[in-house]
Backbone as XML, in Angstrom:
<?xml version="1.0"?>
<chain id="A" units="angstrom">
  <residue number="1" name="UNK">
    <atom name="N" x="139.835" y="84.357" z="99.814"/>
    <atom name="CA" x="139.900" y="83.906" z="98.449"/>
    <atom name="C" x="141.340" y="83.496" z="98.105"/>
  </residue>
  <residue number="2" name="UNK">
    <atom name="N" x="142.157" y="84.447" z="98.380"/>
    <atom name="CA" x="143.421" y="83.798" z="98.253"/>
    <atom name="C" x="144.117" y="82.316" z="99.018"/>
  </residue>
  <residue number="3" name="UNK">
    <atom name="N" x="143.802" y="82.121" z="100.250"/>
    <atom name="CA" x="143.332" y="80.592" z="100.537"/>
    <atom name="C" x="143.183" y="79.726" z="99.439"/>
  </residue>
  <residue number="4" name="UNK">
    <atom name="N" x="142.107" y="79.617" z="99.093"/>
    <atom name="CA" x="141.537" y="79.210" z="98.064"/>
    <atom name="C" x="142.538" y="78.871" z="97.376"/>
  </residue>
  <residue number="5" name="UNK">
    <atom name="N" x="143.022" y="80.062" z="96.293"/>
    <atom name="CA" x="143.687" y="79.721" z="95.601"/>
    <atom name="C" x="145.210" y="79.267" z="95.740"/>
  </residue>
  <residue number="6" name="UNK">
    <atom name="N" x="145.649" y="79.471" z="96.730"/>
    <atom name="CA" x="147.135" y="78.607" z="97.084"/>
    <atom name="C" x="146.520" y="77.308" z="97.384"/>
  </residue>
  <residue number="7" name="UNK">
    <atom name="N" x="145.525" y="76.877" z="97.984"/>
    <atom name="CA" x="144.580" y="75.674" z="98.220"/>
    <atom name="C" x="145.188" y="74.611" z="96.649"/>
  </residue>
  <residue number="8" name="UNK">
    <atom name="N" x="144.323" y="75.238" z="96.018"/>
    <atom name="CA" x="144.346" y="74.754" z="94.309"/>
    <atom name="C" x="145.923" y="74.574" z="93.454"/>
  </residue>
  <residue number="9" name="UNK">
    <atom name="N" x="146.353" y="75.578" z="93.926"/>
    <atom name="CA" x="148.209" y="75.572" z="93.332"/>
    <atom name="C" x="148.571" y="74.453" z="94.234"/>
  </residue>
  <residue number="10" name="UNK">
    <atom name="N" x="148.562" y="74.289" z="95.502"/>
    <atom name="CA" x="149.074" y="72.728" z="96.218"/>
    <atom name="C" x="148.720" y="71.644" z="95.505"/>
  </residue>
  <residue number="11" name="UNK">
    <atom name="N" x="147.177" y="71.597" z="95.233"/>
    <atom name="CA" x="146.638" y="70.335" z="94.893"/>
    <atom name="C" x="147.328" y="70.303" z="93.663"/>
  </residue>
  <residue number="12" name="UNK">
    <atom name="N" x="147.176" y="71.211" z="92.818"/>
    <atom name="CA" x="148.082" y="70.611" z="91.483"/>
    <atom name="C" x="149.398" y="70.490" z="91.599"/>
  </residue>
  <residue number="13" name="UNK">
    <atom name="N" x="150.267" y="70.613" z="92.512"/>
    <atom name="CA" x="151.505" y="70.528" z="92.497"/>
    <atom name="C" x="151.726" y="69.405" z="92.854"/>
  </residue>
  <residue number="14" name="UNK">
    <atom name="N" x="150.959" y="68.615" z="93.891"/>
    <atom name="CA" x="151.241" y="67.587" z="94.551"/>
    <atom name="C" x="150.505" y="66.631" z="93.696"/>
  </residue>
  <residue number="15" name="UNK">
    <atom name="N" x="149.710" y="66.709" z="92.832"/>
    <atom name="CA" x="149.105" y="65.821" z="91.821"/>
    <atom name="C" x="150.393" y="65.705" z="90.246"/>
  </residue>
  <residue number="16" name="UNK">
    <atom name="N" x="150.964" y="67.032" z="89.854"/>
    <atom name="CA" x="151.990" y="67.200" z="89.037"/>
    <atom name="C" x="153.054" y="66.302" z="90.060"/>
  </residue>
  <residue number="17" name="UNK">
    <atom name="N" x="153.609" y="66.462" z="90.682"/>
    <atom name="CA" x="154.968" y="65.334" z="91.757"/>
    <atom name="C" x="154.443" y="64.034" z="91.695"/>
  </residue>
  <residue number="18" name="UNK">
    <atom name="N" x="153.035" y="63.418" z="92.153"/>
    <atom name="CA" x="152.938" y="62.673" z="91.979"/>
    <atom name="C" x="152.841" y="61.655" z="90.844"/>
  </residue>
  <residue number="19" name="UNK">
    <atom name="N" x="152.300" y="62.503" z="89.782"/>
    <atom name="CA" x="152.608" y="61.870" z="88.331"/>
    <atom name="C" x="153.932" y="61.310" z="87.833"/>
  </residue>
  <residue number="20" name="UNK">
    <atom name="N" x="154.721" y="62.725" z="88.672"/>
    <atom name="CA" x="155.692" y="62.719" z="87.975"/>
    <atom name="C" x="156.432" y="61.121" z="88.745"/>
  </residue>
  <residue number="21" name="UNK">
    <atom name="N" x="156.326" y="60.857" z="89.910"/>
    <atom name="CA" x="157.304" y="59.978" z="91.195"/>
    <atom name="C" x="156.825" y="58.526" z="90.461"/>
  </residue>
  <residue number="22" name="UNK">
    <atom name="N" x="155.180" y="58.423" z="90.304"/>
    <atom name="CA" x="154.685" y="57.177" z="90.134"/>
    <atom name="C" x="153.718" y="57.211" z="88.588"/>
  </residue>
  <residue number="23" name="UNK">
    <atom name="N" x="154.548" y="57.957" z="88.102"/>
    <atom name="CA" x="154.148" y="57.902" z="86.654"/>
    <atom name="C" x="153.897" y="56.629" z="85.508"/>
  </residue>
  <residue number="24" name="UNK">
    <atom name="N" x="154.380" y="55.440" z="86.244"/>
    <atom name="CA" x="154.309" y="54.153" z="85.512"/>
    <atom name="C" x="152.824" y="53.895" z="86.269"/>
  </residue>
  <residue number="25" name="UNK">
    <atom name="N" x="152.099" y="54.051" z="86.870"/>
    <atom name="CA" x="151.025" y="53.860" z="87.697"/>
    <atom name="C" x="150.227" y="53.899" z="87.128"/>
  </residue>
  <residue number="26" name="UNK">
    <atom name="N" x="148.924" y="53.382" z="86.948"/>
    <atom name="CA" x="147.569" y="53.905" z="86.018"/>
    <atom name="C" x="146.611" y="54.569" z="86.778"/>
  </residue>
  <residue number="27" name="UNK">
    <atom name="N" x="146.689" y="53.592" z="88.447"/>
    <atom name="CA" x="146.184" y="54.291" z="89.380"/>
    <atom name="C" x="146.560" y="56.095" z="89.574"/>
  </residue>
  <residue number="28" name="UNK">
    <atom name="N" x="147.994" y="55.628" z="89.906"/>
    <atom name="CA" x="148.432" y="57.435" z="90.014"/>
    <atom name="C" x="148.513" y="58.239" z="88.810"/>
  </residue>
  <residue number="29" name="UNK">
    <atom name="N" x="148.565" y="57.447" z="87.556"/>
    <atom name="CA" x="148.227" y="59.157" z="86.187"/>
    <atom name="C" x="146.818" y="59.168" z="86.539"/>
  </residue>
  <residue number="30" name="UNK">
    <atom name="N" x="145.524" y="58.071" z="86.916"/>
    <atom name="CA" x="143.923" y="58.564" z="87.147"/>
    <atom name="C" x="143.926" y="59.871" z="87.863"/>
  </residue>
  <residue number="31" name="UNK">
    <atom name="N" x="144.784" y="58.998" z="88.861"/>
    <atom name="CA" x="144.581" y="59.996" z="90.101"/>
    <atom name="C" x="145.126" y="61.650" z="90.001"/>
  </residue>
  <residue number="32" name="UNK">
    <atom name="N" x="146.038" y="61.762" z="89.280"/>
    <atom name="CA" x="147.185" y="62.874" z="89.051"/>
    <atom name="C" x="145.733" y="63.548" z="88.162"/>
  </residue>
  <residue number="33" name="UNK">
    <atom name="N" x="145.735" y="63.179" z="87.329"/>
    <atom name="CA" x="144.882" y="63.735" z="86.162"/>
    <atom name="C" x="143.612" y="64.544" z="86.809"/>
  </residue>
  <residue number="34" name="UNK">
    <atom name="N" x="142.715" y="63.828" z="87.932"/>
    <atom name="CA" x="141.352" y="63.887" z="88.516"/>
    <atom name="C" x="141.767" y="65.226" z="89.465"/>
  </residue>
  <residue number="35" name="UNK">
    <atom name="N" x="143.335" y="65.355" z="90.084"/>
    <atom name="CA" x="143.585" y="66.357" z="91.673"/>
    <atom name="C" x="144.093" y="67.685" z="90.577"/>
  </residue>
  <residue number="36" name="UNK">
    <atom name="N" x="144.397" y="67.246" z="89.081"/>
    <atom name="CA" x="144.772" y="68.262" z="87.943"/>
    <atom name="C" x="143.447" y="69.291" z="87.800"/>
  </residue>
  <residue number="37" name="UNK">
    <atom name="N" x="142.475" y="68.259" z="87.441"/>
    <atom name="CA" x="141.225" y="68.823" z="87.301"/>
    <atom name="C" x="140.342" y="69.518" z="88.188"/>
  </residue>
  <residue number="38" name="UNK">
    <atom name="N" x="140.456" y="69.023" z="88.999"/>
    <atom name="CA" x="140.143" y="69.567" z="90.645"/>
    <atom name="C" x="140.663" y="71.192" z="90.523"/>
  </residue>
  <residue number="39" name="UNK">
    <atom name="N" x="141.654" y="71.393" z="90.815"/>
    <atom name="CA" x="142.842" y="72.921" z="90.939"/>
    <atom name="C" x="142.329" y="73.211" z="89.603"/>
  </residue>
  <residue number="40" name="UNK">
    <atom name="N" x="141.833" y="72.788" z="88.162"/>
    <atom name="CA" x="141.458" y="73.648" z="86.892"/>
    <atom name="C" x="140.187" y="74.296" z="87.515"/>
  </residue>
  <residue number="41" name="UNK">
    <atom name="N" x="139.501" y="73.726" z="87.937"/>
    <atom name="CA" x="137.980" y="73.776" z="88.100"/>
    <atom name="C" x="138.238" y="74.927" z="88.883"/>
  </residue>
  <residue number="42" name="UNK">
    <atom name="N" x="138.590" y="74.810" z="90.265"/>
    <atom name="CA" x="138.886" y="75.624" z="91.426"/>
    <atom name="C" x="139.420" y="77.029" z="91.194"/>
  </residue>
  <residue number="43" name="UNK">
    <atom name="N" x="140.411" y="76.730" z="90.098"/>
    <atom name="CA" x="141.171" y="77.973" z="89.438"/>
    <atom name="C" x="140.239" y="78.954" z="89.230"/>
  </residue>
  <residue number="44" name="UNK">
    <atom name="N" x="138.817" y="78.278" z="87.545"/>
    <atom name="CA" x="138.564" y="78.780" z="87.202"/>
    <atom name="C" x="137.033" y="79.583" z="87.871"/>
  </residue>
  <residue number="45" name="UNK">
    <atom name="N" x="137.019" y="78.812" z="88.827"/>
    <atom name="CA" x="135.560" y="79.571" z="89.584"/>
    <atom name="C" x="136.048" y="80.297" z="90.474"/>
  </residue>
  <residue number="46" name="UNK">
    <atom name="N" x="137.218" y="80.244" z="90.607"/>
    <atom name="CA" x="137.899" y="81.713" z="91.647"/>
    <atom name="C" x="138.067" y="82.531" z="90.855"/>
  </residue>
  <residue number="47" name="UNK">
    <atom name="N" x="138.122" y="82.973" z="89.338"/>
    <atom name="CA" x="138.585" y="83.368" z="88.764"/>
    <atom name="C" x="137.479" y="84.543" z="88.283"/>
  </residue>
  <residue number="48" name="UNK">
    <atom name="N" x="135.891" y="83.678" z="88.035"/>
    <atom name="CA" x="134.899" y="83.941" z="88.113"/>
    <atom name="C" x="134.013" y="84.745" z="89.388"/>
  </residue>
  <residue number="49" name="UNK">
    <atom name="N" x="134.759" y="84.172" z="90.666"/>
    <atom name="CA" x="134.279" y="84.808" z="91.598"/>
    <atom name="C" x="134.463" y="86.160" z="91.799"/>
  </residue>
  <residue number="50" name="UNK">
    <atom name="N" x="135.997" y="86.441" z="91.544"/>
    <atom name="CA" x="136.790" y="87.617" z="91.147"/>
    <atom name="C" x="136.186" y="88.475" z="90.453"/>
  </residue>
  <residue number="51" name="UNK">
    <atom name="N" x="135.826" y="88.293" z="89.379"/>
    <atom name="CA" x="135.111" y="89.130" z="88.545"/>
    <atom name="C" x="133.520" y="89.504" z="88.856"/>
  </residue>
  <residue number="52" name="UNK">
    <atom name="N" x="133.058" y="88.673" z="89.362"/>
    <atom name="CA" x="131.794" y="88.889" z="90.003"/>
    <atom name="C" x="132.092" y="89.392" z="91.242"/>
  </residue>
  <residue number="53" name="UNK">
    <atom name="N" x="132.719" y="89.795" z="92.473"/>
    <atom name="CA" x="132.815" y="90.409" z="93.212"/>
    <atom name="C" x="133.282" y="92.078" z="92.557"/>
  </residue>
  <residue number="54" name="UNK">
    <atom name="N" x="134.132" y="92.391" z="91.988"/>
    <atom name="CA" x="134.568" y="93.593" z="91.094"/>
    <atom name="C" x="133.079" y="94.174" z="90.477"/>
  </residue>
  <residue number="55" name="UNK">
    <atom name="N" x="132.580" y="93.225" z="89.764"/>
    <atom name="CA" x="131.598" y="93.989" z="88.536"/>
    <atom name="C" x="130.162" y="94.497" z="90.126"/>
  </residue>
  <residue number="56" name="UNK">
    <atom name="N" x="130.075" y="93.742" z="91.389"/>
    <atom name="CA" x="128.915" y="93.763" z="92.270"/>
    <atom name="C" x="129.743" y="95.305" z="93.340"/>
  </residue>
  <residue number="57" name="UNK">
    <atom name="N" x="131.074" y="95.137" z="93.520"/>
    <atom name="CA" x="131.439" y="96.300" z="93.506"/>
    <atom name="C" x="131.411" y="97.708" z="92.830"/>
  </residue>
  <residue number="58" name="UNK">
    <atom name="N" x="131.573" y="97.675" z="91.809"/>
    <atom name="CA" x="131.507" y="98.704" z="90.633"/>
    <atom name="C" x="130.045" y="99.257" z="90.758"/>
  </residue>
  <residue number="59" name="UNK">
    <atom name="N" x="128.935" y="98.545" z="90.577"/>
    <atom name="CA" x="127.415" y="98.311" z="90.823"/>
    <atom name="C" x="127.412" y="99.908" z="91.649"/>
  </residue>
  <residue number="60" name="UNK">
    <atom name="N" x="127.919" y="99.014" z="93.054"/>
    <atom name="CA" x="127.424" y="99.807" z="94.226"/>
    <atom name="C" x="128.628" y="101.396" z="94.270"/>
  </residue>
  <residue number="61" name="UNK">
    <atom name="N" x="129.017" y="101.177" z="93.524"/>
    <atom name="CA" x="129.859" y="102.702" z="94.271"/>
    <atom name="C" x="129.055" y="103.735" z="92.689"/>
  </residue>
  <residue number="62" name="UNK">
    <atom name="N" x="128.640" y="103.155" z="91.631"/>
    <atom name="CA" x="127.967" y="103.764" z="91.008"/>
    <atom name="C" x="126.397" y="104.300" z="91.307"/>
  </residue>
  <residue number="63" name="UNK">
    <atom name="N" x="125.673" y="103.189" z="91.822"/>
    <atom name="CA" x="124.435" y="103.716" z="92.657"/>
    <atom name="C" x="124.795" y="104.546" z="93.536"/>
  </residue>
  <residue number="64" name="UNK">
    <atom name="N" x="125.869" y="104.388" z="94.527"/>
    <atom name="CA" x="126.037" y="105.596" z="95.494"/>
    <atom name="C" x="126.553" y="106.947" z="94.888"/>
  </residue>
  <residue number="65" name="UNK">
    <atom name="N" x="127.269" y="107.017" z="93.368"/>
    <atom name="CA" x="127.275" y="108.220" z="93.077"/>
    <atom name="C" x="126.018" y="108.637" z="92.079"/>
  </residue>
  <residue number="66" name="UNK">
    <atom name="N" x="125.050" y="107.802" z="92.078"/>
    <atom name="CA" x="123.919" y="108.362" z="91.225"/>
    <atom name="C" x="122.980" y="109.278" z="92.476"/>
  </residue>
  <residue number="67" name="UNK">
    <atom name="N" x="122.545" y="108.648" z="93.311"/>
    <atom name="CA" x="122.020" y="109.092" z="94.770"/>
    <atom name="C" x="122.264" y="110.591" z="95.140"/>
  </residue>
  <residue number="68" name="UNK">
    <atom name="N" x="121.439" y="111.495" z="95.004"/>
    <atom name="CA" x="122.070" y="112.820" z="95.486"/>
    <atom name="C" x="121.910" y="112.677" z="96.937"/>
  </residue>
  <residue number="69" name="UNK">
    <atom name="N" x="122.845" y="113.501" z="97.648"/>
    <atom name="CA" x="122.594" y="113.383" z="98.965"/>
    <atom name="C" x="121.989" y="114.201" z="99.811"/>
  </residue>
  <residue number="70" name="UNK">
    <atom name="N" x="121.215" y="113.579" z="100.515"/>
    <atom name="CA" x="119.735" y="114.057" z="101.195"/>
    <atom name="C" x="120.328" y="114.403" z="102.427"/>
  </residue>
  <residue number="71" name="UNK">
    <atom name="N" x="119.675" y="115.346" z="102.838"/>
    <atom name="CA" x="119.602" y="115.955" z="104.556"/>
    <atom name="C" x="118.880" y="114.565" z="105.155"/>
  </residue>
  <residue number="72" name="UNK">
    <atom name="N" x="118.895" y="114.443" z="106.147"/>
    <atom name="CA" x="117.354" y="113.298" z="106.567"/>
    <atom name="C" x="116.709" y="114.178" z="107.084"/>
  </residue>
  <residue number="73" name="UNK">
    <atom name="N" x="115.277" y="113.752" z="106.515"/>
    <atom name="CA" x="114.099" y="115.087" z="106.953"/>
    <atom name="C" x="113.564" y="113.852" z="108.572"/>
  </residue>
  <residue number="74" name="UNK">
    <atom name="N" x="112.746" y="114.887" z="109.253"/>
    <atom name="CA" x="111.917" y="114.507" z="110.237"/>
    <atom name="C" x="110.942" y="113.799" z="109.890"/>
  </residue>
  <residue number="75" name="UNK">
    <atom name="N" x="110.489" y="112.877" z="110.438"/>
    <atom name="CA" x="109.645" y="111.861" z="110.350"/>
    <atom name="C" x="108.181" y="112.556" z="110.356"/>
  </residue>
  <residue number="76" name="UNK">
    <atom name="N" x="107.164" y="112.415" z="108.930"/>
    <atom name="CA" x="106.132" y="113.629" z="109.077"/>
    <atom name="C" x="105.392" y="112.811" z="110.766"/>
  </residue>
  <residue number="77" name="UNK">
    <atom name="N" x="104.339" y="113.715" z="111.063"/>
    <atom name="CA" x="103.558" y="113.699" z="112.031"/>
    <atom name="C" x="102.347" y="112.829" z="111.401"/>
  </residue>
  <residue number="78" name="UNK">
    <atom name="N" x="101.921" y="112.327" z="112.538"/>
    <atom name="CA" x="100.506" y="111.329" z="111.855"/>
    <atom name="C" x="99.380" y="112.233" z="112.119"/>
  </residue>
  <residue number="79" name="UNK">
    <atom name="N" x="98.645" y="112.117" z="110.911"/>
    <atom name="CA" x="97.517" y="112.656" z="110.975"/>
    <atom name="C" x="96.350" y="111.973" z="111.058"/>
  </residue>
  <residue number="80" name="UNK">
    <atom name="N" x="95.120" y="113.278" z="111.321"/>
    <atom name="CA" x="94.116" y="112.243" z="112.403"/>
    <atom name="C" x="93.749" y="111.487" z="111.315"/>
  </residue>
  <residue number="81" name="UNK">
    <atom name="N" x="93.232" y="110.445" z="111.294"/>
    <atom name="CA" x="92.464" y="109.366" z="111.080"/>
    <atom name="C" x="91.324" y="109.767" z="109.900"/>
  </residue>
  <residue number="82" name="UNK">
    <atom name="N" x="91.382" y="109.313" z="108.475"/>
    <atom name="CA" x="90.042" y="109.653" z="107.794"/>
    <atom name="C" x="88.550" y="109.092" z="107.644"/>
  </residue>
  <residue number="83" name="UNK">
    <atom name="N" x="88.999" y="107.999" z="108.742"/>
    <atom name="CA" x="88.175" y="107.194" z="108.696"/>
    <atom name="C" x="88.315" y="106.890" z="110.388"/>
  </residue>
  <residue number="84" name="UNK">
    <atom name="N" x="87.584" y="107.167" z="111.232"/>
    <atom name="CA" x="87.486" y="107.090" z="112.229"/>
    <atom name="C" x="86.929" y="105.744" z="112.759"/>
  </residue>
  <residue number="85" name="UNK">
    <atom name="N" x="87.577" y="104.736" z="113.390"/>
    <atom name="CA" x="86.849" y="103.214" z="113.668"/>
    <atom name="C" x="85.700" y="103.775" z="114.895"/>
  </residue>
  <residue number="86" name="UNK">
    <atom name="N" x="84.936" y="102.623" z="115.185"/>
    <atom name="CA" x="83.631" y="102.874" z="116.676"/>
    <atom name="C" x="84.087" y="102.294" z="117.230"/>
  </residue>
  <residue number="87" name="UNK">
    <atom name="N" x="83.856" y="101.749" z="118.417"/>
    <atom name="CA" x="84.563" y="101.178" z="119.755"/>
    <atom name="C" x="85.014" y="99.699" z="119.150"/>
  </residue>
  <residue number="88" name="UNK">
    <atom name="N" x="84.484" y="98.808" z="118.504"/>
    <atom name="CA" x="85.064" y="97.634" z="118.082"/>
    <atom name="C" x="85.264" y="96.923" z="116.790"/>
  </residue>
  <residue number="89" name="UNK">
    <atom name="N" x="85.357" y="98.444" z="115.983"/>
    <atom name="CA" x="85.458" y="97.512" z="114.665"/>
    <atom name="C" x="85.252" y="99.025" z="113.906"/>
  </residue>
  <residue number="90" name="UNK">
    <atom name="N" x="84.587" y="98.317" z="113.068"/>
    <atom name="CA" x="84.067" y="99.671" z="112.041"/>
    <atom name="C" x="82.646" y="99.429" z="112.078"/>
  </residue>
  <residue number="91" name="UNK">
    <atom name="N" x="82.121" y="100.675" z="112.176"/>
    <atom name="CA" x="80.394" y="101.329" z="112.366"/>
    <atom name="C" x="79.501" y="100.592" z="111.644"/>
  </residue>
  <residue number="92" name="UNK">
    <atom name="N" x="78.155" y="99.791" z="111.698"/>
    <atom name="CA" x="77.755" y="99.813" z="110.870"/>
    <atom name="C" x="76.961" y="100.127" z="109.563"/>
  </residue>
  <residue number="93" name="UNK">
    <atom name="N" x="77.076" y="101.714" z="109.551"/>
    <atom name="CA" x="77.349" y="102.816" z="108.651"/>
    <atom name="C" x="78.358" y="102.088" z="107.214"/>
  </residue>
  <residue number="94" name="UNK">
    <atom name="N" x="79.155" y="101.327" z="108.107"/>
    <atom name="CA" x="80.343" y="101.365" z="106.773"/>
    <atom name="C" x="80.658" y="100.002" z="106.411"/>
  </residue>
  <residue number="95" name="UNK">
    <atom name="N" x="79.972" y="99.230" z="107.101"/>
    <atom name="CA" x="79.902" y="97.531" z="106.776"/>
    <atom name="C" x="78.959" y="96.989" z="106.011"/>
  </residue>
  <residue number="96" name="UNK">
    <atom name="N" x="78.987" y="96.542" z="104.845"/>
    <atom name="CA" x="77.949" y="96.289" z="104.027"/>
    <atom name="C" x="77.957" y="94.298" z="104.297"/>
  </residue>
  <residue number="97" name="UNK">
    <atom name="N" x="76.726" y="94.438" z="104.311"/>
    <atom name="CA" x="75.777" y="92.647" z="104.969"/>
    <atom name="C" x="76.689" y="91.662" z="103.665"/>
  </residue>
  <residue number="98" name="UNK">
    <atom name="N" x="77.262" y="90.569" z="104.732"/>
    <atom name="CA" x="77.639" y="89.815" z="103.694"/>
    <atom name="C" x="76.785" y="88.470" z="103.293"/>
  </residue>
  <residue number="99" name="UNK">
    <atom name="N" x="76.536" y="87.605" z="101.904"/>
    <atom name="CA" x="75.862" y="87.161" z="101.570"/>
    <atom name="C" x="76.213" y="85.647" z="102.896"/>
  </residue>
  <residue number="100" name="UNK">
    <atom name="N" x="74.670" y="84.868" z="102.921"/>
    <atom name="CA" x="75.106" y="83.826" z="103.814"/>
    <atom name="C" x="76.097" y="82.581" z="102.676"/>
  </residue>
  <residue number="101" name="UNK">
    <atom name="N" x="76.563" y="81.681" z="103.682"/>
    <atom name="CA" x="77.769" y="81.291" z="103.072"/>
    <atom name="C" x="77.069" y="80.019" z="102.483"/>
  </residue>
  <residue number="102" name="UNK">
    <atom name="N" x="75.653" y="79.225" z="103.062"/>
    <atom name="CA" x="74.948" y="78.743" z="102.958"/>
    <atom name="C" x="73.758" y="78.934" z="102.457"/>
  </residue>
  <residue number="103" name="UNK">
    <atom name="N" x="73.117" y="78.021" z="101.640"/>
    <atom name="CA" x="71.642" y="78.678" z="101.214"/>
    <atom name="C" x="71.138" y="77.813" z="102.212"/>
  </residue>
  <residue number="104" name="UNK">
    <atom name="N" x="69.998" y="78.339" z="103.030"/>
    <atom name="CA" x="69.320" y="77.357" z="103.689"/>
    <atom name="C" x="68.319" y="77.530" z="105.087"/>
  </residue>
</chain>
């Protein structure tokens, strides 16, 4: 992030010099003005990012002190089956006839 933002302090510096060198220019005040806006923009969504990384921080060290802390228990054991399948499916004891999909 800090990248970033020395990124953005260049661009406006070298957009501020350039205004300043070729300031009779219309091309270079466009241009000065547009690499100005650029580094505002950049500024201000780093600025934003900042604060949204902090407040997504804060988040998590508060959930981790809400959390009491658990032993880890053993994984229970599986128990038998309440419903026991027949060799390929389920019995037909427990399958009720479905209507045909067709009249006919």
């Amino acid at each position: 992030m800090k990248r970033f933002a020395v990124f953005y302090i260049a661009v406006a510096a070298i957009a501020a010099i350039a205004l300043f060198v070729l300031g009779e220019s219309t091309t270079a005040i466009a241009l000065g003005i547009a690499l100005i806006g650029c580094a505002a923009v950049g500024g201000v969504s780093l600025a934003f990012l900042a604060v949204g990384q902090a407040e997504d921080r804060e988040r998590a060290e508060a959930a981790e002190a809400r959390e009491p802390k658990r032993d880890p228990k053993p994984a229970p054991r599986p128990s038998e089956d309440p419903h026991p399948r027949r060799t390929l499916g389920l019995g037909p004891d427990r399958r009720r006839q479905r209507p045909p999909r067709r009249p006919g």
